[in-house]
LUMMI-471863 format. One record per residue (C-alpha): residue number from 1; residue in three letters; x, y, z. Coordinates in steps of 0.001 Angstrom, whole numbers, plus 500000, padded with zeros to 6 digits. Layout:
<rs>
(r NUM, "ala", (X, Y, Z))
...
</rs>
This chain:
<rs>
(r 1, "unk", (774568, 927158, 316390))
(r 2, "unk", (770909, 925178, 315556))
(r 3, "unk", (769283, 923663, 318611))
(r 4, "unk", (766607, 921184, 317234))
(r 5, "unk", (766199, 918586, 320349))
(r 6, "unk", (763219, 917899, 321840))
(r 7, "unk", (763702, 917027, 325604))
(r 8, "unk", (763540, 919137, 328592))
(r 9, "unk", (767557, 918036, 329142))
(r 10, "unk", (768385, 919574, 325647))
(r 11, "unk", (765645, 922441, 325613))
(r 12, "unk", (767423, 923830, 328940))
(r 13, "unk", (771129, 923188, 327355))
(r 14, "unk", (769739, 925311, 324455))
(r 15, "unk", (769002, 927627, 326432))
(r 16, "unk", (772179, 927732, 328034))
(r 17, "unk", (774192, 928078, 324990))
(r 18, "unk", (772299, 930778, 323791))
(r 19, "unk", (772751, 933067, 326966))
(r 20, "unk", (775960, 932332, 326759))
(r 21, "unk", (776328, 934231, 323728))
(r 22, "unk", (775531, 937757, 325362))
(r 23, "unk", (779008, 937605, 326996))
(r 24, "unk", (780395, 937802, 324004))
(r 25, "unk", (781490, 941806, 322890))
(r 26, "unk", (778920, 943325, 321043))
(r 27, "unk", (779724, 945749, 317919))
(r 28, "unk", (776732, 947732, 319167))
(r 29, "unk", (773693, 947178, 321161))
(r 30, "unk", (770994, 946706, 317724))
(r 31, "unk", (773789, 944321, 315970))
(r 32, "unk", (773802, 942540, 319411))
(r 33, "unk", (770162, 942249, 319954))
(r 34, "unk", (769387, 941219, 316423))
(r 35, "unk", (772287, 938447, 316358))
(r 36, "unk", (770868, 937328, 319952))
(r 37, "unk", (767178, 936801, 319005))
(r 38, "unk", (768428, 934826, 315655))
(r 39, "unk", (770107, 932549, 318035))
(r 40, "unk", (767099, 932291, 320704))
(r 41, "unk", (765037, 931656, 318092))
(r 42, "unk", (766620, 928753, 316679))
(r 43, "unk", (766512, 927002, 319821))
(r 44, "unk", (764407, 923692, 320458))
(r 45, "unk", (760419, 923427, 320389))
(r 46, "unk", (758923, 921535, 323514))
(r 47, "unk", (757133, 918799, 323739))
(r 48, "unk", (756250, 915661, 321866))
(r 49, "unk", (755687, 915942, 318167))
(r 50, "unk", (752626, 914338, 316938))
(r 51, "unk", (752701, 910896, 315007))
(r 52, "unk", (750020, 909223, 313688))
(r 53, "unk", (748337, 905892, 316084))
(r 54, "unk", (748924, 902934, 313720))
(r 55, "unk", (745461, 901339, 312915))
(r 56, "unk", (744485, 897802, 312911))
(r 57, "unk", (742416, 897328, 310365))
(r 58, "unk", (741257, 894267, 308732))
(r 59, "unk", (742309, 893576, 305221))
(r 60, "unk", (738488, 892534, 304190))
(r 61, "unk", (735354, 892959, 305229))
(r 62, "unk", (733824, 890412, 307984))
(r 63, "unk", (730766, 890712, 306768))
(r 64, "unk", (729361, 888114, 303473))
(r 65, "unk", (729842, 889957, 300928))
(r 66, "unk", (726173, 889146, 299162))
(r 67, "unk", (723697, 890702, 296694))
(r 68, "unk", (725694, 892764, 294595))
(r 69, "unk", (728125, 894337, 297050))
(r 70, "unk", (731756, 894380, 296044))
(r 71, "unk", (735193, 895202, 297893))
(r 72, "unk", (736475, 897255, 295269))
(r 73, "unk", (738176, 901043, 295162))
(r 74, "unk", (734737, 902802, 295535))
(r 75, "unk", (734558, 906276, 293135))
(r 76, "unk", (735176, 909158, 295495))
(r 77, "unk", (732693, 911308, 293490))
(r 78, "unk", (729788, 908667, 293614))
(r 79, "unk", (730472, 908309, 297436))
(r 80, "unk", (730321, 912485, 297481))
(r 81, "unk", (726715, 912060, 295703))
(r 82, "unk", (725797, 908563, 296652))
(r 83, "unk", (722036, 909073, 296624))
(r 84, "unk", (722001, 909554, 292707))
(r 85, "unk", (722092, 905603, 292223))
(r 86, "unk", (718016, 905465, 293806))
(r 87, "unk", (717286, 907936, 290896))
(r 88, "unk", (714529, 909523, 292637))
(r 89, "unk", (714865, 913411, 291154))
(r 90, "unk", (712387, 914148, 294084))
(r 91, "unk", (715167, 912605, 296749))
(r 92, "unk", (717855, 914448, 295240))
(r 93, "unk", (715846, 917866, 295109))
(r 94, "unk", (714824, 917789, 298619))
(r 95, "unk", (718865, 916661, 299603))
(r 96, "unk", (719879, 920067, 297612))
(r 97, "unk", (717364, 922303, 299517))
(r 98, "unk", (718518, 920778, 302994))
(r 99, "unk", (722174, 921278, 302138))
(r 100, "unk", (720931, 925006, 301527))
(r 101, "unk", (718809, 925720, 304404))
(r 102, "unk", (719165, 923079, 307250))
(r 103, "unk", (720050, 925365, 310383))
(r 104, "unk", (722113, 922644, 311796))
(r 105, "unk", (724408, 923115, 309027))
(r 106, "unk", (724570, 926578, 309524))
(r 107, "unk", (725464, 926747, 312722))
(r 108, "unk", (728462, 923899, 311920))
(r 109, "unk", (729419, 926805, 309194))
(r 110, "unk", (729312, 929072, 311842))
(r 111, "unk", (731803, 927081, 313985))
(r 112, "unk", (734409, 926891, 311196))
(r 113, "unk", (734576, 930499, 310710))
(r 114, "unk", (734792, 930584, 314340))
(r 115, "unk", (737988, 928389, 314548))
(r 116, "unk", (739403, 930248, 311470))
(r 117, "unk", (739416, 933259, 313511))
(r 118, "unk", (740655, 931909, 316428))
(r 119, "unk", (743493, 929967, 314121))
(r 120, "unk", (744390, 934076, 312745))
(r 121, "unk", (744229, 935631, 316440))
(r 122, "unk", (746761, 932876, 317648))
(r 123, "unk", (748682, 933236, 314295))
(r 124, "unk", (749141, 936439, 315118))
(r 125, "unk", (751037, 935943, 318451))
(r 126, "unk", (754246, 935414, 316535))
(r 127, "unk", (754111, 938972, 315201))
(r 128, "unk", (755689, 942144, 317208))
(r 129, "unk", (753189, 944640, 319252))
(r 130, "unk", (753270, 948253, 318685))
(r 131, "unk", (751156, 950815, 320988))
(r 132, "unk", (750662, 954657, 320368))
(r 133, "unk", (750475, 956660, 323104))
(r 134, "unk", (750739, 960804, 324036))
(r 135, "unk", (750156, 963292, 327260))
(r 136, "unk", (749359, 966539, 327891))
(r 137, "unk", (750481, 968593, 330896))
(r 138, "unk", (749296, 972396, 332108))
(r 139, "unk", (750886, 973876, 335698))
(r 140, "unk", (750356, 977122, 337071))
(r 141, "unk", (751811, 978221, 340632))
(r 142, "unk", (751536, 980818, 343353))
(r 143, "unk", (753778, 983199, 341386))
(r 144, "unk", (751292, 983819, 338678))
(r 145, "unk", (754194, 981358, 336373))
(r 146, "unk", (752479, 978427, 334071))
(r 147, "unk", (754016, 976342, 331821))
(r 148, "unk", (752906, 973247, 329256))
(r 149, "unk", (753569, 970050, 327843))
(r 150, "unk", (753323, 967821, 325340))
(r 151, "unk", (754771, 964387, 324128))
(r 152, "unk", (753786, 961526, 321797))
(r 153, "unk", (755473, 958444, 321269))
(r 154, "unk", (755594, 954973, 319723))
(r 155, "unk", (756149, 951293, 321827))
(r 156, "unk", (757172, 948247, 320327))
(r 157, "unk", (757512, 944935, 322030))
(r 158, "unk", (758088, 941442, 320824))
(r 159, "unk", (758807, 938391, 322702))
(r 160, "unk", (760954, 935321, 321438))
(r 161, "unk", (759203, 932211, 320930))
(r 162, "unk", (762075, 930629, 322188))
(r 163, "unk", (760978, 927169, 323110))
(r 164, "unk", (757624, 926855, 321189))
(r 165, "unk", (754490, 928004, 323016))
(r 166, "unk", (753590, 930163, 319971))
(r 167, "unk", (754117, 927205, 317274))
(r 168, "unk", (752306, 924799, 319101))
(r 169, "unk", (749661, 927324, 320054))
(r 170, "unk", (749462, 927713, 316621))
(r 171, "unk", (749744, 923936, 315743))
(r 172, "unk", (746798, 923388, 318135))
(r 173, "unk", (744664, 926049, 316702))
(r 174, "unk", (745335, 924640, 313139))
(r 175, "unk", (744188, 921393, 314421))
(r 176, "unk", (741285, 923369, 316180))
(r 177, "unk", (740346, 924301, 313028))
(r 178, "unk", (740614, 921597, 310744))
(r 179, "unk", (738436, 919262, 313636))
(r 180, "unk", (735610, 922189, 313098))
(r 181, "unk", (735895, 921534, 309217))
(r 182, "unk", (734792, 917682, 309844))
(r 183, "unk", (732475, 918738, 312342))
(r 184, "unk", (731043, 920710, 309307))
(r 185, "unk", (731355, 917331, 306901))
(r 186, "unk", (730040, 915320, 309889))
(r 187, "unk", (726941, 916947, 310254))
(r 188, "unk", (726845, 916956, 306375))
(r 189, "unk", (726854, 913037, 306083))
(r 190, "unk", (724023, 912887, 309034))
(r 191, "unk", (721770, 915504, 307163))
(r 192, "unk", (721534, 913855, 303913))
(r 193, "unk", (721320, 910618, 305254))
(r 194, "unk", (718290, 911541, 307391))
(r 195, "unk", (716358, 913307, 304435))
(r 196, "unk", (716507, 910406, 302517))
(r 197, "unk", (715625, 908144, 305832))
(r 198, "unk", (712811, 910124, 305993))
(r 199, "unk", (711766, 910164, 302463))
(r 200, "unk", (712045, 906437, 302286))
(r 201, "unk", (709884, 906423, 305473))
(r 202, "unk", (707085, 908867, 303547))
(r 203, "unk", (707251, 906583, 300858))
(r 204, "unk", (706820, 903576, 302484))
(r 205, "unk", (703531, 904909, 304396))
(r 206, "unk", (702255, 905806, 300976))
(r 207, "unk", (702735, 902537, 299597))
(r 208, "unk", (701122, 901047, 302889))
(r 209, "unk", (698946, 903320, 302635))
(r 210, "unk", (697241, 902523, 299286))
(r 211, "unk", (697328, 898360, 300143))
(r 212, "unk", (695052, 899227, 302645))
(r 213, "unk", (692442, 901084, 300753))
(r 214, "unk", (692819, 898752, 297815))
(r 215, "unk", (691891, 895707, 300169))
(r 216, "unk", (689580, 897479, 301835))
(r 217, "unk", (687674, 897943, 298835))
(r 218, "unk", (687702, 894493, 298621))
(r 219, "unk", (686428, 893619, 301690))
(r 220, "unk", (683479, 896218, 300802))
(r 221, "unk", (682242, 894498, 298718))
(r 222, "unk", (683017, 891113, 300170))
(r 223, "unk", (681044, 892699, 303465))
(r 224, "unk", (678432, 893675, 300933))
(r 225, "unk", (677585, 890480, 299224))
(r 226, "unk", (677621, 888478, 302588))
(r 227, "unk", (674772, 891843, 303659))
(r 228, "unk", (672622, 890525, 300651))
(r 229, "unk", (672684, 886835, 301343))
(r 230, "unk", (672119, 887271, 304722))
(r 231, "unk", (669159, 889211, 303874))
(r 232, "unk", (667547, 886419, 301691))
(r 233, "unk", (667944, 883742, 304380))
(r 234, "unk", (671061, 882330, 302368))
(r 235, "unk", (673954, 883148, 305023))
(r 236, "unk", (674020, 883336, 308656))
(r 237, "unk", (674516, 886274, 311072))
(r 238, "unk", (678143, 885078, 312002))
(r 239, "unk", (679415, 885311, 308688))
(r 240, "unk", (677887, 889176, 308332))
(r 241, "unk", (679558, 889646, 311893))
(r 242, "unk", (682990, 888127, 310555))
(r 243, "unk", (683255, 890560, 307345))
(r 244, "unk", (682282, 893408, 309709))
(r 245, "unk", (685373, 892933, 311836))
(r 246, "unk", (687571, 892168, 309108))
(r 247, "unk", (686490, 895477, 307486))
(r 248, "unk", (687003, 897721, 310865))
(r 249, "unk", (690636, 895478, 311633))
(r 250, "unk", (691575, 897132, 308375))
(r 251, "unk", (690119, 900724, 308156))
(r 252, "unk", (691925, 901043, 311881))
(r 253, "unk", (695240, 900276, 310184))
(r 254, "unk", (694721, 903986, 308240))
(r 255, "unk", (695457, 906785, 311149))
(r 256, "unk", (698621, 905209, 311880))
(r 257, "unk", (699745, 905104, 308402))
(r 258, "unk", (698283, 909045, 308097))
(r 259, "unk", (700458, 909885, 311271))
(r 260, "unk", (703214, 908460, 310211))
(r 261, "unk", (702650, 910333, 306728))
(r 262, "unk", (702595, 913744, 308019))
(r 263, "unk", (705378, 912941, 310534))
(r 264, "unk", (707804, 911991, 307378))
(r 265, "unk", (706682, 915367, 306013))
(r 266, "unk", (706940, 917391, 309419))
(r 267, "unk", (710504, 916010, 309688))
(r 268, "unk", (711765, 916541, 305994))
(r 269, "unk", (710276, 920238, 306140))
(r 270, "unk", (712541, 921117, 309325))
(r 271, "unk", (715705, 919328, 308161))
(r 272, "unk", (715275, 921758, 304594))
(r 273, "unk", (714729, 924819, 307666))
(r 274, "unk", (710900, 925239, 306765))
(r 275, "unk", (707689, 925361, 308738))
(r 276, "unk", (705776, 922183, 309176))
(r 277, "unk", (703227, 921442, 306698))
(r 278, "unk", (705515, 923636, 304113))
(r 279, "unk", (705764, 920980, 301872))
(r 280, "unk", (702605, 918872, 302068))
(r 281, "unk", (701860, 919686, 298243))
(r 282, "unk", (704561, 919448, 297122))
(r 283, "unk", (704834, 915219, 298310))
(r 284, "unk", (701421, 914288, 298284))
(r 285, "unk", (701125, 912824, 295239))
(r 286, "unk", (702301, 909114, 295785))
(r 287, "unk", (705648, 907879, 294551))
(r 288, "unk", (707348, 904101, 294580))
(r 289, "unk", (709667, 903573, 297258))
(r 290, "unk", (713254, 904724, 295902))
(r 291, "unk", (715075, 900620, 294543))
(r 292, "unk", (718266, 899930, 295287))
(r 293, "unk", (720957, 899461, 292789))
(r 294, "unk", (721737, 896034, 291747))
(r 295, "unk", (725659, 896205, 292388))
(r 296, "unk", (727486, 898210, 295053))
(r 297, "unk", (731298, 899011, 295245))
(r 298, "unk", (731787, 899510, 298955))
(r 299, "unk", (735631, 899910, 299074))
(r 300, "unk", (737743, 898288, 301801))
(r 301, "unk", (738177, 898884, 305783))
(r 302, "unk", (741132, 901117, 305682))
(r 303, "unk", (739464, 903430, 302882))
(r 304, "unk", (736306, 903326, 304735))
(r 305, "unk", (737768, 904786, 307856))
(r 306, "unk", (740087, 907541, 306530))
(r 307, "unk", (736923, 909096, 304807))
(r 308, "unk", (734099, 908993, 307755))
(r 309, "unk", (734865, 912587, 309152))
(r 310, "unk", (733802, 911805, 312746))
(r 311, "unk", (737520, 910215, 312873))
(r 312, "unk", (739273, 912789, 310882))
(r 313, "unk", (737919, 915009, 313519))
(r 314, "unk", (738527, 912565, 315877))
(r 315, "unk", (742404, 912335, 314890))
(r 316, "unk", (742622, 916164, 313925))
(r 317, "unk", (741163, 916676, 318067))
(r 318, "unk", (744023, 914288, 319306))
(r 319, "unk", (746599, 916759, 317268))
(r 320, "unk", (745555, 919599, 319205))
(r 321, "unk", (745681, 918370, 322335))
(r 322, "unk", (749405, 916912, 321488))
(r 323, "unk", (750582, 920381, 321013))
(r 324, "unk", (749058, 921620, 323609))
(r 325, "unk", (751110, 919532, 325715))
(r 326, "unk", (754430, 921161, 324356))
(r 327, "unk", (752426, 924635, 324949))
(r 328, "unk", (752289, 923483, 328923))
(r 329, "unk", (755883, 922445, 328831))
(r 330, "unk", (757026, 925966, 326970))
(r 331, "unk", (756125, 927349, 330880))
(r 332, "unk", (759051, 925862, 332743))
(r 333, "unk", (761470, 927816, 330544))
(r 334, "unk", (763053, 931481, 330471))
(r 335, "unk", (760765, 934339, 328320))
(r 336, "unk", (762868, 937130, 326614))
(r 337, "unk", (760614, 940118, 325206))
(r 338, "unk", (762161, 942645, 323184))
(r 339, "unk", (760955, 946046, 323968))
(r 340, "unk", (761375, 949502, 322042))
(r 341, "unk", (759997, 953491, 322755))
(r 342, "unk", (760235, 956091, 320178))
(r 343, "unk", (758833, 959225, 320999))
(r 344, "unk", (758607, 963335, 321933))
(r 345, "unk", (759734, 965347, 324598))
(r 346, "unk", (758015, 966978, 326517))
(r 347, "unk", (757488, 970525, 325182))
(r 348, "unk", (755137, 973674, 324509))
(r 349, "unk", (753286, 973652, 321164))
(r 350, "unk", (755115, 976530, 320424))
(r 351, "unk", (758202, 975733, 320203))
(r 352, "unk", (757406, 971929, 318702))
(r 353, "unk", (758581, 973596, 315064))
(r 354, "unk", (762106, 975120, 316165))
(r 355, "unk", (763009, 972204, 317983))
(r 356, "unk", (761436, 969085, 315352))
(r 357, "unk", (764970, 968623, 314109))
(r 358, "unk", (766965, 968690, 317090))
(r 359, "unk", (768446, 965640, 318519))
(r 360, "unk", (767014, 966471, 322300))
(r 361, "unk", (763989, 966908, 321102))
(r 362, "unk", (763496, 963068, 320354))
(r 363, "unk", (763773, 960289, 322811))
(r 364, "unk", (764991, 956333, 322300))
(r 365, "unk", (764826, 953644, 324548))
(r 366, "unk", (765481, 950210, 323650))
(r 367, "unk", (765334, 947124, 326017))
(r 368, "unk", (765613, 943269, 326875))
(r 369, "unk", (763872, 941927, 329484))
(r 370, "unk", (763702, 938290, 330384))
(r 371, "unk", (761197, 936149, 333255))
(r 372, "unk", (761504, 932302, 334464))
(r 373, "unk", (758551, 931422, 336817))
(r 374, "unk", (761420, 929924, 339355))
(r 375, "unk", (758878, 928142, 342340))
(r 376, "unk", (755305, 927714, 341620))
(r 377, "unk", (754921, 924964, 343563))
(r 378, "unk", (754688, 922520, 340968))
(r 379, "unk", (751542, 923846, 339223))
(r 380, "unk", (753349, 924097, 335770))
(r 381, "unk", (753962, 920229, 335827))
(r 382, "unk", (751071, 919261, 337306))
(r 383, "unk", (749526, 921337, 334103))
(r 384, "unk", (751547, 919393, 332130))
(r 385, "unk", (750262, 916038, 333860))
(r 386, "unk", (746866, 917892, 332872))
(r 387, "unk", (747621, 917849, 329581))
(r 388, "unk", (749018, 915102, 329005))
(r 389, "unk", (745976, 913332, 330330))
(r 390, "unk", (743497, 914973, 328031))
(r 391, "unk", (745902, 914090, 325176))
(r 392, "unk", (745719, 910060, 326309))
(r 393, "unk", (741736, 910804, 326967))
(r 394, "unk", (741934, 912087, 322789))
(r 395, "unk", (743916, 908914, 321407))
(r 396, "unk", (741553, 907027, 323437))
(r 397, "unk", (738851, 908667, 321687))
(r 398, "unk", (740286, 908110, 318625))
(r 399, "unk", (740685, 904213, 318382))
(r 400, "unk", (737452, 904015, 319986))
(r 401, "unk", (735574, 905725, 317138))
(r 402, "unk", (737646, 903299, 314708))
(r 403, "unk", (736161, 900583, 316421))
(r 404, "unk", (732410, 902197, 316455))
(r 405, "unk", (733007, 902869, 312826))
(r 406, "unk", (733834, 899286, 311705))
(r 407, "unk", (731031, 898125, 314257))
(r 408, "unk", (728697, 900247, 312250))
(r 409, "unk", (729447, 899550, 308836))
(r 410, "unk", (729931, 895830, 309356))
(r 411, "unk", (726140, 895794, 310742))
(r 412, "unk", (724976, 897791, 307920))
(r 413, "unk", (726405, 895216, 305149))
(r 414, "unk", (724489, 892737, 307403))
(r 415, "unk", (721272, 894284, 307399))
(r 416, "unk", (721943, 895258, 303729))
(r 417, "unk", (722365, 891402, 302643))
(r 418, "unk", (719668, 889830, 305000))
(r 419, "unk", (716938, 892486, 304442))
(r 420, "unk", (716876, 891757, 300450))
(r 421, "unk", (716356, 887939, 301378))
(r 422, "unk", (713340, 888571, 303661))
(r 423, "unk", (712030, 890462, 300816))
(r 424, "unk", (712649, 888078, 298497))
(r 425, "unk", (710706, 885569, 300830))
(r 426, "unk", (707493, 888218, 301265))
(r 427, "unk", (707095, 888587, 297602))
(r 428, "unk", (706937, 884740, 297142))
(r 429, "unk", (704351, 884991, 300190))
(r 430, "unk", (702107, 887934, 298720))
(r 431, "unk", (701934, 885679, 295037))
(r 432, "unk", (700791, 883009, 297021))
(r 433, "unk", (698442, 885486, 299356))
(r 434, "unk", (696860, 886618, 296672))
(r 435, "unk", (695978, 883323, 294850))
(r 436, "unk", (695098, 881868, 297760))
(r 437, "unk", (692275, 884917, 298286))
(r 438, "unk", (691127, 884386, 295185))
(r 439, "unk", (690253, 880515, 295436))
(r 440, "unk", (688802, 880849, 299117))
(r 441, "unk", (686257, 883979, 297342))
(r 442, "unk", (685543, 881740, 294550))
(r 443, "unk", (684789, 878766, 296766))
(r 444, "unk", (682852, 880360, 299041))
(r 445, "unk", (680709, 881849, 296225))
(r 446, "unk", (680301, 878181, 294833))
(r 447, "unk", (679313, 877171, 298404))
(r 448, "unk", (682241, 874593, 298873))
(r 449, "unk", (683137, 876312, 301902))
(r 450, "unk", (682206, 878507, 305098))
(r 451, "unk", (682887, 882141, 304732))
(r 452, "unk", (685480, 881846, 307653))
(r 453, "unk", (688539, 881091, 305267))
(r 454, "unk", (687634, 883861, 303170))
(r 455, "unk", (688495, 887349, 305747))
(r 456, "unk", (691730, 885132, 307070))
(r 457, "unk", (692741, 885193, 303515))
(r 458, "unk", (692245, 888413, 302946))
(r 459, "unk", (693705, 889715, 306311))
(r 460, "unk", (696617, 887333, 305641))
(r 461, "unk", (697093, 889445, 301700))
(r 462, "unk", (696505, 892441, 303273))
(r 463, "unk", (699625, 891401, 306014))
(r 464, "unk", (702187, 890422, 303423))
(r 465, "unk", (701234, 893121, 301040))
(r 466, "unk", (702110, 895772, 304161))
(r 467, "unk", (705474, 893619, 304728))
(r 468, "unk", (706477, 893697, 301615))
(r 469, "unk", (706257, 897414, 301236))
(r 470, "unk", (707674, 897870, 304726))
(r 471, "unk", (710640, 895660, 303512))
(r 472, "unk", (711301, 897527, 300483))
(r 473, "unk", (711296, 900599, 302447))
(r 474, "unk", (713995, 899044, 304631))
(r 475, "unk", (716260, 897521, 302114))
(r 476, "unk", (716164, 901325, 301156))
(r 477, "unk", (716938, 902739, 304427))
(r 478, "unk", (720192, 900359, 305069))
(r 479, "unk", (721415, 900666, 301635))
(r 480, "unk", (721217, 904626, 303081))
(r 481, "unk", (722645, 903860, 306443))
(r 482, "unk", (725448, 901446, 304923))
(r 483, "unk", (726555, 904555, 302647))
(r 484, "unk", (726746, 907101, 305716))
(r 485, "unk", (728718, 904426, 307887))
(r 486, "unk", (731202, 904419, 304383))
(r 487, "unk", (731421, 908018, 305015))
(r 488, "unk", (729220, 908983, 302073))
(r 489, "unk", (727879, 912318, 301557))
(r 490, "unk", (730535, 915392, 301101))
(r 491, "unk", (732804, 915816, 298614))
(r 492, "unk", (735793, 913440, 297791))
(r 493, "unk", (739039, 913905, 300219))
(r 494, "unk", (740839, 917327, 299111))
(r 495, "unk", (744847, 917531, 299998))
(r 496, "unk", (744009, 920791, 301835))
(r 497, "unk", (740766, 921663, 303736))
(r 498, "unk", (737986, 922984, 302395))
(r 499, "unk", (736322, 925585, 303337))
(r 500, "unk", (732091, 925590, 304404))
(r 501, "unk", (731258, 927334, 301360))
(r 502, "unk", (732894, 924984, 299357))
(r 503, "unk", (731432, 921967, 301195))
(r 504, "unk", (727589, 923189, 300663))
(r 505, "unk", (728580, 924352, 296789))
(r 506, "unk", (730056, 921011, 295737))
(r 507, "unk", (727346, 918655, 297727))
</rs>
């Protein structure tokens, strides 16, 4: 007889069957309990089985598909390593010493050995019990007699997982465990992503940075000619006043570039797990902002979702909670535990030798024992209910983070296209900036015009120069956030798990 249905109807029927067979003559009690636990244990396992949502996803993307991006099978491995195409050996240094030290990541580590322990300790449910125990006894009476005693024995027990609470307490704690493995991959994705944020941002500053100081040496000695003619009656105090101004408008622009500096470095030193300031030398020296590649193979929707690990974890969460469910329902059936004592009797130390091989001397007990919680007043269903809840709450969950996902990544192809076309329109405005400066200087120096055109020019230069750097910095930065929405940033999909070491090794 194989009992394999998974309804409460056919679960109890199983059941049924099964008892039925202790009626039938046994050839002796250890042939009968063996023969009766292969049969309970082929009965049915509770509750629903878990089967994958179905997911609506579009065929291709919603988003233009502009300036070099293109829907085609993206290469697991350069996904696993995306930030290789910037080619900034700096970038990729400071993304290997975060993988390595971030404490973040180390406590996501810790959390997967966690659940792997949790996964054995449940795992080991299945297997049977066995107990030492021994006792020691000394009397004495009124009549000057005494006697002592001594025993030792061995207790086995093992209950039959006869409706499934141990598999799906195992299935859950599998699921448990694989969830914590994406957690792990999860925070791996957000930690290289933000180092290389935050590099772009340092970079940026830097860039800013030095268009300052470069115009303000212009304006130096723009402020310093004005000081001279002024001086020899050949300009008037409102033009000496005007390159004044211009000169403080853009020496104030510098501590908010240097704060924003050392905040870029403060960050990027905790996210590698080192004290603020710790790398200061190391990225002072200015470097260009990191350029983006000039084609991108972003994959499609479907490929896009299976890899971000916030919904593997996601889906691997919703598998837990669907066992548990058949965990709950295991509680409205029978238990049968299996029980066993091997042991001593009691006697005096003395005469433990003359009596080791004597059949009285050694005492067997063997047992079956069954339990069926018969009125709890409905708190086993209503668990169930409870359960079954949280498992709804989980798919939920689930389709909602598919949603999130291709709400993130369609945004970031957006920003990705429209960012490079408002550069492209700042670098046409800085050539034009900058001839413009150049004709107002020399015309004001020729005395064709007032020396009012000549700081708007420059502050204009000075604006689009700082735009233009600030837009390269953010073409950067969404070419970075598009390849964490595509899941970017751990290695390429194994068929089974890996585990933390692994991860850090192969990123």
């Amino acid at each position: 007889m194989h009992c394999s249905e998974n309804d409460d109807v056919h679960s109890r029927a199983c059941f049924g069957n099964c008892s039925n067979s202790m009626k039938k003559p046994p050839l002796s009690s250890a042939l009968c309990c063996g023969l009766l636990l292969q049969l309970l244990t082929a009965c049915t396992v509770v509750g629903p089985n878990y089967q994958q949502p179905a997911l609506h996803l579009n065929e291709q993307w919603n988003s233009p598909l502009l300036k070099g991006l293109q829907a085609e099978q993206a290469d697991p491995q350069q996904l696993a390593s995306w930030w290789e195409v910037l080619e900034d050996e700096q970038l990729s240094s400071l993304i290997e010493r975060a993988v390595a030290g971030n404490l973040d990541l180390q406590t996501a580590t810790e959390r997967v050995e966690q659940a792997r322990l949790q996964r054995e300790i449940q795992t080991t449910s299945r297997q049977p019990s066995l107990d030492a125990s021994s006792n020691a006894s000394w009397k004495r009476d009124g009549n000057d007699s005494s006697g002592e005693s001594y025993g030792t024995g061995l207790d086995a027990g093992w209950e039959a997982d006869l409706f499934g609470s141990v598999r799906r307490s195992i299935e859950a704690a599998e699921a448990d465990f694989q969830a914590s493995q994406e957690d792990l991959r999860d925070v791996l994705v957000s930690l290289v992503a933000e180092v290389a944020l935050n590099y772009v941002d340092l970079r940026s500053s830097q860039v800013q940075l030095t268009n300052v100081r470069k115009s303000l040496v212009m304006q130096r000695e723009t402020r310093q000619l004005i000081q001279w003619q002024y001086e020899a009656g050949l300009d008037d105090e409102l033009a000496l006043h005007q390159a004044q101004y211009n000169l403080e408008s853009s020496e104030a622009q510098i501590p908010a570039l240097e704060t924003s500096l050392a905040s870029s470095m403060n960050r990027l030193a905790i996210l590698l797990g080192k004290a603020p300031g710790s790398l200061q030398a190391a990225l002072t020296r200015m470097r260009p902002i990191p350029q983006i590649p000039a084609t991108l193979v972003i994959g499609l929707p479907a490929e896009a979702i299976r890899r971000r690990p916030d919904i593997r974890k996601a889906e691997s969460e919703l598998i837990a909670q669907t066992a548990r469910i058949g965990v709950a329902t295991a509680e409205l059936y029978p238990k049968l535990r299996l029980s066993g004592v091997i042991g001593i009797n009691g006697v005096s130390v003395a005469r433990f030798a003359e009596n080791l091989f004597s059949p009285a001397f050694w005492a067997e007990q063997a047992g079956l024992s069954a339990s069926w919680h018969l009125f709890d007043a409905g708190a086993i269903r209503k668990n169930i209910q409870v359960q079954t809840s949280q498992q709804k709450q989980a798919l939920i969950k689930y389709e909602a983070a598919i949603l999130a996902a291709q709400e993130e990544i369609e945004n970031a192809l957006t920003a990705y296209v429209n960012e490079q076309a408002r550069r492209d329109s700042l670098l046409r405005a800085v050539k034009e900036a900058q001839q413009a400066t150049a004709l107002a200087e020399q015309k004001y120096k020729a005395g064709l015009i007032d020396f009012t055109t000549v700081p708007a020019t420059q502050r204009t230069l000075l604006s689009f120069e700082n735009q233009l750097a600030g837009s390269e910095g953010t073409m950067a930065a969404n070419l970075i956030r598009l390849y964490k929405a595509l899941g970017g940033g751990w290695p390429c999909c194994p068929e089974e798990p890996a585990d933390a070491t692994t991860l850090k090794e192969k990123s």
